[in-house]
N, C-alpha and C positions, 0 to 999 in steps of 0.2 A: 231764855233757853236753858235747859237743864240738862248738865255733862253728867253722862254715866262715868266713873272711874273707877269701880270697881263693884264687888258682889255686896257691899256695905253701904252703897251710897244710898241716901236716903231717896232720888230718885225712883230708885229700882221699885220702891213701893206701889209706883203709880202705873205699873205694867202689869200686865196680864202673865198669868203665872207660866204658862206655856214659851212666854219670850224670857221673863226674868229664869227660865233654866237653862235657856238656848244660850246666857250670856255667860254664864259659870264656867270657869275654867274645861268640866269636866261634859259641861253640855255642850260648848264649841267642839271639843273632839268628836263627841258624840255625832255631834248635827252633821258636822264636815264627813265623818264616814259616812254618814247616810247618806246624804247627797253623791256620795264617790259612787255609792253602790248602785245608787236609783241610776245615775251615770253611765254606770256598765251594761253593755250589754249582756244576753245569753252567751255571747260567741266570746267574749272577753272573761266573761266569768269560768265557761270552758277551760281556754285557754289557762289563766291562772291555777285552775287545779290539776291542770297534764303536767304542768311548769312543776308545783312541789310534788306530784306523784315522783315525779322522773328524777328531783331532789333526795326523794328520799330512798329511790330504786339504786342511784347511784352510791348513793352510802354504805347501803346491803353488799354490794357489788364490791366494794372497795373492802370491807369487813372477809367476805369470803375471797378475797385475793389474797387477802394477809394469810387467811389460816392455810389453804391451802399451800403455799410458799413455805409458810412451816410446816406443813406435814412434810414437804416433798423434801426438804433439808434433812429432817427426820429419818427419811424413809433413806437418804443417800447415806448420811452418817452410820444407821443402821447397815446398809450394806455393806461397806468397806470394812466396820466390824467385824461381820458374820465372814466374809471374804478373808479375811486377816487370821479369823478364830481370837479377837480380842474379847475381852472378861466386858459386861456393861457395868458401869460403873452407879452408884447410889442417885446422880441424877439421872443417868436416862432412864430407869424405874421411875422416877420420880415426874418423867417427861413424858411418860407412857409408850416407851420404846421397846420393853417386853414387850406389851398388846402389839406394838408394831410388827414385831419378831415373829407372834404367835400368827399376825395376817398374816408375814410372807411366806412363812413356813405353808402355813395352810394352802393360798395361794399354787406355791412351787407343786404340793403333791396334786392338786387337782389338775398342773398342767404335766403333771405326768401322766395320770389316770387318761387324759384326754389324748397326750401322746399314745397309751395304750390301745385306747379305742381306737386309735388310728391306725393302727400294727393289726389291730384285729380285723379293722376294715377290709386292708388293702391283703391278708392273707398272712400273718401272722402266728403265734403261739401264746397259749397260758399256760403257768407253771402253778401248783398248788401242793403244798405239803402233805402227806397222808402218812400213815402210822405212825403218830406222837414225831414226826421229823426222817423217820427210817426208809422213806421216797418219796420220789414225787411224782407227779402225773401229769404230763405233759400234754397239753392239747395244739395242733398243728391245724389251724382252719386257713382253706383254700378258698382261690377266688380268680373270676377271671370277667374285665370288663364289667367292674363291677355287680356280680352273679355271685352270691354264696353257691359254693361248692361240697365236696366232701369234705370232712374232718376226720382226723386220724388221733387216733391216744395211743400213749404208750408209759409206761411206767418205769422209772428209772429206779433202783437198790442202789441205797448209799451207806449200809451197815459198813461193807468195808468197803473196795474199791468198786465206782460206778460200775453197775451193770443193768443191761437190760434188761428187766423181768417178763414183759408179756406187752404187747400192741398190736395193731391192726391193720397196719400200713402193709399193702401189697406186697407178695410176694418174689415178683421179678424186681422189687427194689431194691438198689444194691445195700439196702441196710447196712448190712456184718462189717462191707468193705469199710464204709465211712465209718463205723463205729473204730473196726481198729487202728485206721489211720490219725482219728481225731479224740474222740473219747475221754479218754485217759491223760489223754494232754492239756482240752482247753475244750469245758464243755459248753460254753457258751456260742464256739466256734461251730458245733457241732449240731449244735440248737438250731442256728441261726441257716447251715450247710442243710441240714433235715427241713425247714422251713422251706428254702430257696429251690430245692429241686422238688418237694412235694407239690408246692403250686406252680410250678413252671408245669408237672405232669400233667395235673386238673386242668391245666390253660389248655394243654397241648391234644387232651382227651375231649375237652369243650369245643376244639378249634375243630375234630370229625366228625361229634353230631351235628353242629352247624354247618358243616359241609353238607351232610346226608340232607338237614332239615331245610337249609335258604338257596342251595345251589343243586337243583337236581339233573341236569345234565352231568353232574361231573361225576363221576365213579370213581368210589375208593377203592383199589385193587389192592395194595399189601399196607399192613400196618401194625407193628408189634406192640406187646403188653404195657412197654416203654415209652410207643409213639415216638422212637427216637427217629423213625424212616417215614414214610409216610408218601403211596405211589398214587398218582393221582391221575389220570385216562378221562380226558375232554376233549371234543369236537371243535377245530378250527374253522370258523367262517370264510367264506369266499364260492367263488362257482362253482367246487370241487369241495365240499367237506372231508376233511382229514384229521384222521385223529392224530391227538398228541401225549404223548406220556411228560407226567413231570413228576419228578420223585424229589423230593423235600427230605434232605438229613438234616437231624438235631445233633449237632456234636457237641453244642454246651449245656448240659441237661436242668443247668439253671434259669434256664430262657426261653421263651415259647416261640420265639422267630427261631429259622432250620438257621445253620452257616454255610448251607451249600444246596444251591437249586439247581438242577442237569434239565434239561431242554430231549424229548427226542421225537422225530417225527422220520417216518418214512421220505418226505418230501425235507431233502437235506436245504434246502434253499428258504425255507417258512422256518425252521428252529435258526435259522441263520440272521432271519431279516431282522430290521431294528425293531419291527412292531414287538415281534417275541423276546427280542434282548430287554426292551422294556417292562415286556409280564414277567421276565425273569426277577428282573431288576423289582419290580412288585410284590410277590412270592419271599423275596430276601427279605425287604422290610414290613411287613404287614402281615397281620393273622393270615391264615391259609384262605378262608370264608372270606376276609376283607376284599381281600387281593384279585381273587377269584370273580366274586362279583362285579368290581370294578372291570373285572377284561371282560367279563359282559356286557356293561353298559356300553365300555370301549366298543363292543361286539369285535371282540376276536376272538371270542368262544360261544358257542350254539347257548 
């Protein structure tokens, strides 16, 4: 018999070349992998490449948890700087903490511009410079239940001390008063006071054509240029229909709900009963139109 011991032995000569490679160091690994692989299935071979997919997913994964961790240190150190009004010093330049700076700054004005829009939304003001800085021009846009409304301008002179040059805002408005009382003192107060009762008005002007327009049994009888009163004459349901007066005052002209709703009806016993203390109690908290309707559906009014 003839020992193989190794890739030299004179043996090896008398084998066919396809086995004398099988038996070489490099032709055993060879063989054995192939055999591993003819071995595996489809489902195993699967398997093994979801295995270093998800190897090498995890690595990614782990790579973007560092950077971000440093950004977010970054972005904190930066903050308590900028918070402080501390100087950055040659590393954080170096760190790219300006760029940082320049995001957040960026960042902060677009979340004002967005606060803006939202001011504007909901019945707000824009303020805009004209004559090289010598006024400004103020725009006051209303709204109500989400409905753009009118808008009013007006022009402020700031040569020397505020004054109001020219706008459009109604007549019965008490304009003059709130100017002299606030003006010259704090005119952001004053911006802010000319905003708060221009749209409470557009609300309050809104809330009587919506009357006229969704509730036509109801009759508007008295109503001034202010809408600060507002007398309202509907038909109570029952075997007997009876009319009823309700008169709606605004006493806070900032606000589009009255602070005072009066009840009257010929028949003292129905402006008495709880149903009516209730539509009252309704009329207090809710648009006039809202309220209204609902004591229809209720049917306590025609």
């Amino acid at each position: 018999m003839c020992v193989i011991r190794g890739p030299h032995s004179d043996c090896q000569s008398l084998l066919p070349p396809s086995v004398r490679a099988a038996i070489t160091p490099e032709g055993v690994l060879g063989h054995l992998m192939a055999l591993e692989r003819e071995g595996m299935g489809p489902q195993d071979q699967d398997e093994s490449q979801r295995l270093e997919m998800l190897k090498v997913r995890a690595v990614t994964l782990r790579a973007q948890r560092d950077q971000l961790r440093h950004q977010a240190d970054a972005v904190k150190i930066l903050k308590v700087k900028i918070s402080k009004d501390l100087p950055l010093d040659d590393a954080d330049a170096a760190g790219g903490y300006v760029d940082l700076q320049k995001s957040l700054l960026t960042a902060w004005r677009m979340q004002l511009k967005d606060l803006q829009r939202a001011h504007h939304l909901i019945g707000g003001y824009d303020l805009v410079e004209c004559k090289e800085g010598k006024s400004v021009c103020v725009s006051f846009h209303t709204a109500f239940e989400g409905v753009y409304l009118e808008t009013y301008n007006m022009e402020l002179d700031l040569t020397r001390t505020v004054q109001i040059s020219r706008h459009n805002i109604p007549p019965s408005f008490p304009l003059e008063s709130i100017a002299k009382q606030i003006l010259q003192k704090d005119l952001k107060a004053f911006l802010q006071t000319l905003s708060q009762k221009l749209n409470a008005l557009a609300g309050r002007r809104q809330q009587v054509c919506l009357l006229k327009e969704l509730v036509g049994s109801v009759e508007v009888m008295e109503s001034n240029q202010l809408c600060s009163i507002l007398v309202l004459m509907c038909t109570a349901q029952g075997e007997t229909p009876k009319a009823v007066l309700c008169t709606l005052e605004y006493g806070d002209l900032t606000q589009c709900l009255p602070t005072r709703v009066s009840i009257e009806c010929e028949d003292k016993t129905l402006s008495e009963s709880p149903q009516w203390k209730k539509n009252q109690s309704l009329l207090l908290e809710s648009p006039a139109h809202t309220a209204l309707l609902t004591m229809r559906r209720m049917e306590s009014i025609a």
